[in-house]
C-alpha positions in Angstrom: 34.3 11.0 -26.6 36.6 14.0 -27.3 35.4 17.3 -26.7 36.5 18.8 -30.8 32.9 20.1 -31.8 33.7 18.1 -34.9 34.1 14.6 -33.6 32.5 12.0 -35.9 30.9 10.1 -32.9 29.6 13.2 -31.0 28.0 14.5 -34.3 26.6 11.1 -34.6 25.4 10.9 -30.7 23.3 14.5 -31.2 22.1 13.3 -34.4 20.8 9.6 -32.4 19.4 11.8 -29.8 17.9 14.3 -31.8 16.0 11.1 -33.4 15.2 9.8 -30.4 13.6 13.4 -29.1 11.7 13.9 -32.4 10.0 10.2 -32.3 9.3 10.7 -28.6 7.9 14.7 -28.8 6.0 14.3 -31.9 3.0 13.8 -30.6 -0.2 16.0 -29.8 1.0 18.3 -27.2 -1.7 18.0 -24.8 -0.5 14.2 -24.3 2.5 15.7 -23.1 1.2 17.2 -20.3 -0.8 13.8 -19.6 2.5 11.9 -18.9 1.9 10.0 -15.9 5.5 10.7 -14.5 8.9 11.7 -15.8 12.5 10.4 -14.4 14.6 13.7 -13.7 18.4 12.8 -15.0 20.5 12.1 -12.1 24.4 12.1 -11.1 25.5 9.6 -8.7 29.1 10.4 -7.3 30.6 8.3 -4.9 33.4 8.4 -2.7 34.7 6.0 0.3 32.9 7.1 3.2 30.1 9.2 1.5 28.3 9.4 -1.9 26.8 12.7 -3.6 23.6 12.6 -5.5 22.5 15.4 -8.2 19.3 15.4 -9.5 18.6 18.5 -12.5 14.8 19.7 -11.2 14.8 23.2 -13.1 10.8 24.6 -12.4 10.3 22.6 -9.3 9.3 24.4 -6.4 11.1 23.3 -3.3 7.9 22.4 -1.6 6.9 19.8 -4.1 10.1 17.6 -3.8 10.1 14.4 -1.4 13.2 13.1 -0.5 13.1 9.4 1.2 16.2 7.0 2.0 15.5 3.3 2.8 18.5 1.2 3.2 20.4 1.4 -0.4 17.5 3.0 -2.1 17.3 7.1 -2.3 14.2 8.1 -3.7 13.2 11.7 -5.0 9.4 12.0 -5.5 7.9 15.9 -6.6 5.5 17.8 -9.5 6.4 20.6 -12.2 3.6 22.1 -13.2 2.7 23.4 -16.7 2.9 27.1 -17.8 0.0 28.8 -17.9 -0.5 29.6 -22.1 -2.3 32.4 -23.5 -5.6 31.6 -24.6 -5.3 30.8 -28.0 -1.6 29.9 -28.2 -0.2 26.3 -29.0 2.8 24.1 -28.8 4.7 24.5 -31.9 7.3 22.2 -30.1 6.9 20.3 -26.8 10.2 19.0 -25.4 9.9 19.9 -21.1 8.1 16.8 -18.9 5.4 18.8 -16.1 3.4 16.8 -13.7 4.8 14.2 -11.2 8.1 12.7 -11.4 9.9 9.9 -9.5 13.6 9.0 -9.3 15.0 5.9 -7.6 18.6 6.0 -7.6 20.5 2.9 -5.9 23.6 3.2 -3.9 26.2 0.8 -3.5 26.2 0.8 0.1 23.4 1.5 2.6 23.8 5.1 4.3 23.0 6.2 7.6 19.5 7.7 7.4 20.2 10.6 10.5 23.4 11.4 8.4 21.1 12.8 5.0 21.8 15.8 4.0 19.6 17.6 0.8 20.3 20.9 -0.6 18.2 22.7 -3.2 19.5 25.8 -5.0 19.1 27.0 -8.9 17.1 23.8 -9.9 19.7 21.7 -9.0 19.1 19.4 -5.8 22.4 17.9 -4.1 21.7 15.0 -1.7 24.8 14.2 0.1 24.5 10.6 2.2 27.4 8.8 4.4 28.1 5.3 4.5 26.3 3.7 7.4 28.7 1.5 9.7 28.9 -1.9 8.7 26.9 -4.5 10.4 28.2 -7.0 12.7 28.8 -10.4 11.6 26.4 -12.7 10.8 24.0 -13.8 14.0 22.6 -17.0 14.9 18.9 -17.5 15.1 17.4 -19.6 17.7 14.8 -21.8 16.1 11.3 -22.4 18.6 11.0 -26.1 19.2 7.0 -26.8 19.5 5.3 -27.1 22.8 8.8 -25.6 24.4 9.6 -21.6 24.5 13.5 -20.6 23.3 15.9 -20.0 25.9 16.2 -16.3 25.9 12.1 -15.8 26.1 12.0 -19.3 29.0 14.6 -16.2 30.9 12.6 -13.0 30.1 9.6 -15.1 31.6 11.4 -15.6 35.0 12.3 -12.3 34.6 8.8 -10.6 34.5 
């Protein structure tokens, strides 16, 4: 899309999305707050040896984020909370998700969990994960015969 302000298919793209936010936000406001979880938008950068995560958390305290790798899978888990209102005020528009969120982004490689970094500074959290060495080829399993112990535990036996 080009970046002229007066680009046909950019005017059309806010005009979708402003669509899509009015169907989705008009709603009583107090069901806003009773989402059960909201996906944080997320940037997935990725380079030979390493890959970059961004996540845009503006309002969530540090100490409410969770940040968990397993295998290919990074997954960012926290809670903004609501504001507290003035008694008596109300939403005249409601556009900002509060309560829990969850993010599961998925990498093309696995990354080497001890090698995780995660940096959070101006609602903006940066996870930055290497590539974990690749495994070695494929390995034969031995398969137990019944009544008879594989090889390798028969030896760990005489062993013991």
């Amino acid at each position: 899309m080009a970046d002229h302000p007066r680009d046909p298919l950019e005017s059309l793209q806010r005009e979708v999305e402003r669509l899509f936010h009015d169907l989705v936000y008009r709603r009583h406001p107090a069901a806003h707050f009773a989402e059960p979880s909201w996906s944080p938008p997320a940037d997935l950068v990725v380079g030979k040896r390493d890959a970059r995560v961004l996540l845009e958390l503006a309002g969530v305290p540090r100490e409410s984020i969770q940040v968990r790798i397993r295998g290919r899978m990074l997954e960012v888990t926290g809670r903004r909370e609501p504001p507290q209102e003035s008694h008596g005020a109300h939403y005249h528009r409601a556009e900002i998700y509060f309560g829990e969120f969850r993010r599961v982004v998925e990498l093309p490689w696995e990354a080497e969990a001890s090698k995780v970094e995660a940096n959070y500074k101006d609602g903006m959290l940066r996870v930055r994960l290497r590539r974990a060495a690749p495994t070695a080829g494929p390995k034969e399993i031995e398969i137990e015969q019944p009544g008879r112990a594989p090889a390798r535990a028969a030896a760990e036996e005489k062993l013991t």
